[in-house]
RODOTI-580362 format. One line per field, with one value per residue: chain; x, y, z of N, C-alpha, C in turn; residue number from 0. Coordinates in Angstrom, 3 decimals. Layout:
BEGIN
chain c(A_...)
npx c(X_...)
npy c(Y_...)
npz c(Z_...)
capx c(X_...)
capy c(Y_...)
capz c(Z_...)
cpx c(X_...)
cpy c(Y_...)
cpz c(Z_...)
resi c(NUM_...)
//
This chain:
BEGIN
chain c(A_A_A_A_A_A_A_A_A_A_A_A_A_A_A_A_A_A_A_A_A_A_A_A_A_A_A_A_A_A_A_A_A_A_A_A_A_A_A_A_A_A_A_A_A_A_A_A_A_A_A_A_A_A_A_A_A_A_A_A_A_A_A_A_A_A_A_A_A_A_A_A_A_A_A_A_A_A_A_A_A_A_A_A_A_A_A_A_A_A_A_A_A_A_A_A_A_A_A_A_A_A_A_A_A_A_A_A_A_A_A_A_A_A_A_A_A_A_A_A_A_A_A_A_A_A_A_A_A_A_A_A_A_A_A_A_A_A_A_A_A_A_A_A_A_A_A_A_A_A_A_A_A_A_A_A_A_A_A_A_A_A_A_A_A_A_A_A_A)
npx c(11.558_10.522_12.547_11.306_9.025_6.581_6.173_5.346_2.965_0.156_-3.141_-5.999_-8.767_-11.227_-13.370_-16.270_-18.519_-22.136_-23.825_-27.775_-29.655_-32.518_-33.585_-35.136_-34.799_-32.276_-30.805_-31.151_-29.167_-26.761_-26.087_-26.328_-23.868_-21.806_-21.482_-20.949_-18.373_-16.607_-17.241_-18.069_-20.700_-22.814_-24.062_-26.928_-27.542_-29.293_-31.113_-30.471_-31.820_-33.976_-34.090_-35.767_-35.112_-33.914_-35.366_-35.881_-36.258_-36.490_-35.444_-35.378_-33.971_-30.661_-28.044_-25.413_-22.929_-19.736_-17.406_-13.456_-11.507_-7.974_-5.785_-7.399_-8.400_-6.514_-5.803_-8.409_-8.068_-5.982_-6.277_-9.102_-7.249_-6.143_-8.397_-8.324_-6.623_-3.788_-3.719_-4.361_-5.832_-3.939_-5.404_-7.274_-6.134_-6.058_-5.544_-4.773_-5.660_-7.305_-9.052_-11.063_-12.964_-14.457_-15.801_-17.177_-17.586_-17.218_-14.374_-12.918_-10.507_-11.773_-13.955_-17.069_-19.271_-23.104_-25.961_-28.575_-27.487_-26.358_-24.655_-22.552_-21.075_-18.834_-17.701_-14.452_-13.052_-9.877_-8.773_-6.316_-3.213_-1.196_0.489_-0.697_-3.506_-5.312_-5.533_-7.839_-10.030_-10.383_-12.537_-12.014_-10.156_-9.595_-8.313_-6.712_-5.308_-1.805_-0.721_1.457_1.692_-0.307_-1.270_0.078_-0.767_1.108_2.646_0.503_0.615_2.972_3.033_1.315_2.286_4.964_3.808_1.421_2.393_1.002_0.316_0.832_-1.884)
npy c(185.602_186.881_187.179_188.895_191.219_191.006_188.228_187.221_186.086_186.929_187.385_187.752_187.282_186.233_183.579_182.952_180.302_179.037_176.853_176.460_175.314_176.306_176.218_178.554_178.950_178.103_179.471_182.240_181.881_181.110_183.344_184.843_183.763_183.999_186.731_187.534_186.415_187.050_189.905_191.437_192.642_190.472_188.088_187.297_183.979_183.152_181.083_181.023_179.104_177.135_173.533_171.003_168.112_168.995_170.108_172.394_176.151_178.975_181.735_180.857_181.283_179.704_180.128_181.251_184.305_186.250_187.879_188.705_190.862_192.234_193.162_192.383_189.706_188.079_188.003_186.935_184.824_182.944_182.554_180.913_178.750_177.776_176.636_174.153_172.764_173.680_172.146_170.838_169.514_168.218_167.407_169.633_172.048_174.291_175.616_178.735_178.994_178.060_175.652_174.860_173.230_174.093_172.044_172.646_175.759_176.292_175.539_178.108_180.258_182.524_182.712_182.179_179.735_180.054_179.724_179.560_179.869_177.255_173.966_174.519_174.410_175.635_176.774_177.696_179.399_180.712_182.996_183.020_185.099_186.904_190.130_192.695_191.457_193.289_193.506_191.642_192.462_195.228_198.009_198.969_198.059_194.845_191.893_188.784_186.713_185.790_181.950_181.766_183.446_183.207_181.308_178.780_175.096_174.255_176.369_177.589_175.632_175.930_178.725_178.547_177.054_178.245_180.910_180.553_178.334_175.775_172.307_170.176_167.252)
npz c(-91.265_-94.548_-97.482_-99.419_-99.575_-100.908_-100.903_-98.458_-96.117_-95.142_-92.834_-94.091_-93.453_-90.842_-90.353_-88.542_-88.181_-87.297_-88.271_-88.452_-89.634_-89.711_-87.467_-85.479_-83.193_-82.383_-83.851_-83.084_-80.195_-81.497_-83.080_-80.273_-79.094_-80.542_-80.994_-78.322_-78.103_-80.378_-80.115_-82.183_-84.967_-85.384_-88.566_-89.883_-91.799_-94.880_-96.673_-100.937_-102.407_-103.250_-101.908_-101.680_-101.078_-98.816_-97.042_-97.676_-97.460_-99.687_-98.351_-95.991_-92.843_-92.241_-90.601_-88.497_-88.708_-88.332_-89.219_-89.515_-89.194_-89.678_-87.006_-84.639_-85.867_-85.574_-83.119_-81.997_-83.567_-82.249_-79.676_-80.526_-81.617_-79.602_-78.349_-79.682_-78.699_-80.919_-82.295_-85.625_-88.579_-91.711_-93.990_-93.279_-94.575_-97.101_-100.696_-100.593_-97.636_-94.266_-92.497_-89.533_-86.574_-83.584_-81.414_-78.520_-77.458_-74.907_-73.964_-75.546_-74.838_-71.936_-72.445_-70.982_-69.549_-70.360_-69.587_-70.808_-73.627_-73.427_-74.944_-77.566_-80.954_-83.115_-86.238_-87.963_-89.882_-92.247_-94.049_-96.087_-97.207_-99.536_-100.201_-102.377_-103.185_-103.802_-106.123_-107.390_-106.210_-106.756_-108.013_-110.385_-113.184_-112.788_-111.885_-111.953_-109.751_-110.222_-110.492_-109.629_-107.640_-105.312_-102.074_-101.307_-100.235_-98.649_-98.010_-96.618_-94.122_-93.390_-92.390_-90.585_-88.332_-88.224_-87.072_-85.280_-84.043_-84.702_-84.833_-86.824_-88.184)
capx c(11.003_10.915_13.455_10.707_7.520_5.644_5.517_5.252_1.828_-0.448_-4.084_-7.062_-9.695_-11.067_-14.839_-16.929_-19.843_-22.740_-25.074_-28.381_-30.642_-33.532_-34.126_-35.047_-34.325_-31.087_-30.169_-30.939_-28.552_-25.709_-26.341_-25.732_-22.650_-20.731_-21.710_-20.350_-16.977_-15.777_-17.832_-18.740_-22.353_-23.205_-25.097_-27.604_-27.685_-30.556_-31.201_-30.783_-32.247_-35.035_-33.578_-36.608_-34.663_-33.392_-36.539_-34.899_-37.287_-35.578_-35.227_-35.408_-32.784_-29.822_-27.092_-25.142_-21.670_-19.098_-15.878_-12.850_-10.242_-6.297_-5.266_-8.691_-8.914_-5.232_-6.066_-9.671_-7.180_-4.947_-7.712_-9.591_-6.462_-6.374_-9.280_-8.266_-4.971_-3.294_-4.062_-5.194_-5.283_-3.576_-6.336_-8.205_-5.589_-6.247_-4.612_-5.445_-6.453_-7.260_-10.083_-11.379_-14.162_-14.568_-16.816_-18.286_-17.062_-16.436_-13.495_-12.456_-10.546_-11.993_-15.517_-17.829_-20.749_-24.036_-27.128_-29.471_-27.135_-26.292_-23.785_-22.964_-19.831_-18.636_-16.392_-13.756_-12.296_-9.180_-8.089_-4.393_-3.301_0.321_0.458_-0.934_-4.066_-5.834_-6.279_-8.257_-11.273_-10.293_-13.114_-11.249_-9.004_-9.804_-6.778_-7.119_-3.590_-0.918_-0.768_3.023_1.728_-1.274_-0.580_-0.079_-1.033_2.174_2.784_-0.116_0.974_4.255_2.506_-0.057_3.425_5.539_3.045_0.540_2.939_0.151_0.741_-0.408_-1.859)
capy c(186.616_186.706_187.933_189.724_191.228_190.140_186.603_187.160_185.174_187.395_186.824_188.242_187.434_184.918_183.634_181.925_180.301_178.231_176.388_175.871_174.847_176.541_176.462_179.812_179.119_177.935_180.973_183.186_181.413_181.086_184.652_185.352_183.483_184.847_188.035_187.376_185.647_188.271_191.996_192.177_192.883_189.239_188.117_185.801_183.499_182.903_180.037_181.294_178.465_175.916_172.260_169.802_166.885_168.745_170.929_174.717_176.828_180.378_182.845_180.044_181.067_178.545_179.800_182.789_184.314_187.118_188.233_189.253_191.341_192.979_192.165_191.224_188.329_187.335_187.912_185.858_183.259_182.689_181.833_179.812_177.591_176.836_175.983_172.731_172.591_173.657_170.765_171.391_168.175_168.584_167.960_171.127_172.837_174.294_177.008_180.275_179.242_176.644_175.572_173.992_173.210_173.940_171.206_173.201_176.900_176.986_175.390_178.854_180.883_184.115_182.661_181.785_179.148_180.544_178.213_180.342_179.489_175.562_173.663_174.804_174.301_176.592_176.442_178.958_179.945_181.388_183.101_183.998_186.096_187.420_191.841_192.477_191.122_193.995_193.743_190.494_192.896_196.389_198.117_199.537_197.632_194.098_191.174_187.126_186.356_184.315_181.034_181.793_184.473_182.267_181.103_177.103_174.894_174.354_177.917_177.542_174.626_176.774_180.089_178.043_176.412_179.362_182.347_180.318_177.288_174.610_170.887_169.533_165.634)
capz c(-92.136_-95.965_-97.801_-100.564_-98.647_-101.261_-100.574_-97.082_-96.021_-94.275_-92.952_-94.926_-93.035_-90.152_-90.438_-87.769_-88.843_-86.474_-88.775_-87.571_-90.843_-90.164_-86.521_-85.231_-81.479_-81.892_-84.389_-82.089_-80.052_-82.279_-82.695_-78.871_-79.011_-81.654_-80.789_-76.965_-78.077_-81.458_-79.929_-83.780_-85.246_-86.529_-89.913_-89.996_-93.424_-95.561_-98.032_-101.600_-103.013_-102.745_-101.849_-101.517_-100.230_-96.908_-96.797_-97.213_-98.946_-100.093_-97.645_-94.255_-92.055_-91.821_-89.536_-88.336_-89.130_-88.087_-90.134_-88.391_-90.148_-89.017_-85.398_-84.248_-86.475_-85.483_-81.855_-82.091_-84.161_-81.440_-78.786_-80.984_-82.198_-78.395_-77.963_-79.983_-78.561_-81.213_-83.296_-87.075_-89.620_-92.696_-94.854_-93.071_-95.279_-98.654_-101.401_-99.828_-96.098_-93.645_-91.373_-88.302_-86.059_-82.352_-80.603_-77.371_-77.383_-73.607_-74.475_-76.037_-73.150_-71.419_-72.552_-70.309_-70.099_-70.818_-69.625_-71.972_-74.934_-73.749_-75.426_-79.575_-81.603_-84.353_-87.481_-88.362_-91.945_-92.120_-95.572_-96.222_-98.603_-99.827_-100.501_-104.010_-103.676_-103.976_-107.869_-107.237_-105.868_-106.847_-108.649_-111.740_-113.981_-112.018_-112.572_-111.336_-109.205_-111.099_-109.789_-108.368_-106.412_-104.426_-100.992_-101.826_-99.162_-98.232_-97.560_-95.259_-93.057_-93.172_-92.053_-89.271_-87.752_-87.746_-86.653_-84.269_-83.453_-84.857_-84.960_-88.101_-87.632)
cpx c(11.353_11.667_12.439_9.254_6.793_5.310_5.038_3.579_1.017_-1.866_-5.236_-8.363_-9.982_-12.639_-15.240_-17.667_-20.924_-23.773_-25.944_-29.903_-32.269_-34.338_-33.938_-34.318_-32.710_-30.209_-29.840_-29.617_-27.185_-25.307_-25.399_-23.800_-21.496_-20.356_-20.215_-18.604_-16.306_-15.870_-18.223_-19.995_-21.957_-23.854_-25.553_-27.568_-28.849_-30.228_-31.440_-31.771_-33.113_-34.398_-35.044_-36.257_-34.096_-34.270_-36.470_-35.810_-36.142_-36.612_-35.402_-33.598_-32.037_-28.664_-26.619_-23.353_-21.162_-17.619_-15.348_-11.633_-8.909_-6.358_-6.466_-8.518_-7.810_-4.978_-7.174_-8.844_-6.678_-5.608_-8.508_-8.421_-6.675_-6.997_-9.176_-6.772_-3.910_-2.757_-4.816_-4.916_-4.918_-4.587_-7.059_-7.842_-5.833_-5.323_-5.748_-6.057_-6.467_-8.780_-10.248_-12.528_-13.755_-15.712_-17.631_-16.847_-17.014_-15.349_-12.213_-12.162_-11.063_-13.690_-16.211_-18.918_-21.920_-25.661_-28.273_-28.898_-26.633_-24.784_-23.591_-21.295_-19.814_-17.161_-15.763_-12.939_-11.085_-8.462_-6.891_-4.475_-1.633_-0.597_0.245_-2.090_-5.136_-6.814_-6.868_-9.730_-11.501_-11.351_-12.416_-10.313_-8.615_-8.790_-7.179_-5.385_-3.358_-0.869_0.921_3.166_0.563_-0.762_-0.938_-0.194_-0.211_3.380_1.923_0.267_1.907_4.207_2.619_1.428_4.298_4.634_2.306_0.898_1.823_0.791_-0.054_-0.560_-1.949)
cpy c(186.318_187.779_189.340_189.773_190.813_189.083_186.363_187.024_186.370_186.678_187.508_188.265_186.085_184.718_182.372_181.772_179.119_177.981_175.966_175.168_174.809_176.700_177.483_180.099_179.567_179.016_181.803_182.810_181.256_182.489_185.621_185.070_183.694_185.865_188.159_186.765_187.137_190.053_192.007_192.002_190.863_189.196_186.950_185.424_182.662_181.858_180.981_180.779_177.514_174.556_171.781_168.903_167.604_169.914_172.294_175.163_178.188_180.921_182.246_180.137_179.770_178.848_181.604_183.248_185.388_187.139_189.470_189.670_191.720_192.272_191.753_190.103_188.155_187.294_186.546_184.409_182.155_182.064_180.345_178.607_176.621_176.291_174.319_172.251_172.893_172.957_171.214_170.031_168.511_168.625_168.999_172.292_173.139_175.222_177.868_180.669_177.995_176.745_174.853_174.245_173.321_173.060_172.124_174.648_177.482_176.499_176.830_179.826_182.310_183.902_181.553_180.577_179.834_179.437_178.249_179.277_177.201_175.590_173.606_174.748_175.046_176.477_177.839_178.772_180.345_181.407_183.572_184.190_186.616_189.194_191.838_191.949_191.491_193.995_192.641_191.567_194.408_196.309_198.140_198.261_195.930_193.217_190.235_187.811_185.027_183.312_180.882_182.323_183.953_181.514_179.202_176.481_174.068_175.465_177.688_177.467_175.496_178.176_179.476_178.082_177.643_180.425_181.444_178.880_175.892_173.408_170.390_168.020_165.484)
cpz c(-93.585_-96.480_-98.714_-99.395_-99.804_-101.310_-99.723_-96.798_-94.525_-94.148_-93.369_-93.952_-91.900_-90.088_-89.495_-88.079_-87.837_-87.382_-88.253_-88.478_-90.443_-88.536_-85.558_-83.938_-81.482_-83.203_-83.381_-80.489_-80.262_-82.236_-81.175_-78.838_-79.667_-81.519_-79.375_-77.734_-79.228_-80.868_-81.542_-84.036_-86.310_-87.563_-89.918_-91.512_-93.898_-96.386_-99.373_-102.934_-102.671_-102.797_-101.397_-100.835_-98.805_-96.681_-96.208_-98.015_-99.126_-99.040_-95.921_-93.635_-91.618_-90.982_-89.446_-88.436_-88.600_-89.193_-89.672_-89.408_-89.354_-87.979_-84.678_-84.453_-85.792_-83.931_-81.375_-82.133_-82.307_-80.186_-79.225_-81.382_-80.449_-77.772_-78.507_-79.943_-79.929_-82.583_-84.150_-88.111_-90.499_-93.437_-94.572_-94.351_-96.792_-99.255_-100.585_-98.285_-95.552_-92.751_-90.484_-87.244_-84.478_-81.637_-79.737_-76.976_-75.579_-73.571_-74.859_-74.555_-72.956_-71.983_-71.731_-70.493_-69.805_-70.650_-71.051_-73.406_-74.926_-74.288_-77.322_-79.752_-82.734_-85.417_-87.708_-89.653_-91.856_-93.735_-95.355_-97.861_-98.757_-100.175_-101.913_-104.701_-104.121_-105.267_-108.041_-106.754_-105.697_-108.025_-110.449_-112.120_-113.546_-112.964_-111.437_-110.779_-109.883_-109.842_-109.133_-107.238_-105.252_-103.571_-101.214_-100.257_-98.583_-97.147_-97.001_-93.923_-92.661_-92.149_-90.900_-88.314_-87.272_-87.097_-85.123_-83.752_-83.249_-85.075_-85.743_-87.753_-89.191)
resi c(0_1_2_3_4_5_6_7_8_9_10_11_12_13_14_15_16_17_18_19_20_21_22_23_24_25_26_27_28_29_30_31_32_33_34_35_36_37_38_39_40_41_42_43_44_45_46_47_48_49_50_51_52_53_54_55_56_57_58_59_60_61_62_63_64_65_66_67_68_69_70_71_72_73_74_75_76_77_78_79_80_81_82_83_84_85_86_87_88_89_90_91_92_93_94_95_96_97_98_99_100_101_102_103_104_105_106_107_108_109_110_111_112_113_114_115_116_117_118_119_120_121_122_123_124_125_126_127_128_129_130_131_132_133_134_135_136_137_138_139_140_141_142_143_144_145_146_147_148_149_150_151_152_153_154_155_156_157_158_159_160_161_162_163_164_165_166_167_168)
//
């Protein structure tokens, strides 16, 4: 434990995301499976912009997402780490969070295979955050975080290792 709760490395948020750039089927799809693995209302994601070279026009559905907050997310977490044994590469790691990809989400335990949905892999986000960071997205009186008080990605690795007993490669 930390001696000062404010340093103390909590988790903010946990985001799954199944890109599918534009193909409706396998939205709907992604969709199912997100849905089935978190229980949360999913969000599909739109193109905001026109790309030419990978042929997105604005507003062509590209993939689908969920965001997992308090002991949910840190429940979800804990599943999904095992789904990749445990194993996270260091570079996944950044300031403020970490990430990683699941290959084929039957992998993930207490979820089923699905013939309908096939075989799909999904990426997960995970933001950390220290107490305080409120004034970073409070309406009124809004304030950046000093760069002493930002979870360095050190303090990550540190978190991942201690809380969810990860093995960094």
């Amino acid at each position: 434990m930390v001696d000062n709760k404010m340093r103390e490395v909590k988790i903010e948020k946990v985001v799954l995301n199944i890109g599918t750039t534009g193909d409706t089927e396998k939205m709907k799809k992604g969709v199912a499976l997100l849905s089935a693995i978190s229980g949360k209302k999913v969000v599909e994601t739109h193109a905001k912009t026109r790309i030419a070279v990978f042929k997105i026009r604005k507003g062509l559905p590209l993939g689908s997402k969920v965001t997992l907050r308090g002991k949910d997310a840190e429940a979800l977490l804990l599943r999904l780490l095992s789904a990749v044994d445990n194993k996270v590469k260091k570079r996944s790691f950044t300031e403020n969070g970490f990430s990683f990809g699941v290959p084929e989400y039957i992998d993930i335990p207490e979820v089923k295979y699905d013939p309908k949905i096939g075989i799909i892999g999904l990426d997960v986000s995970v933001s950390l955050m220290r107490a305080g960071y409120r004034i970073k997205y409070r309406r009124i009186l809004k304030r950046r975080i000093h760069k002493a008080h930002t979870v360095s990605k050190d303090d990550a690795i540190k978190f991942a290792q201690d809380k969810f007993k990860v093995v960094i490669e």
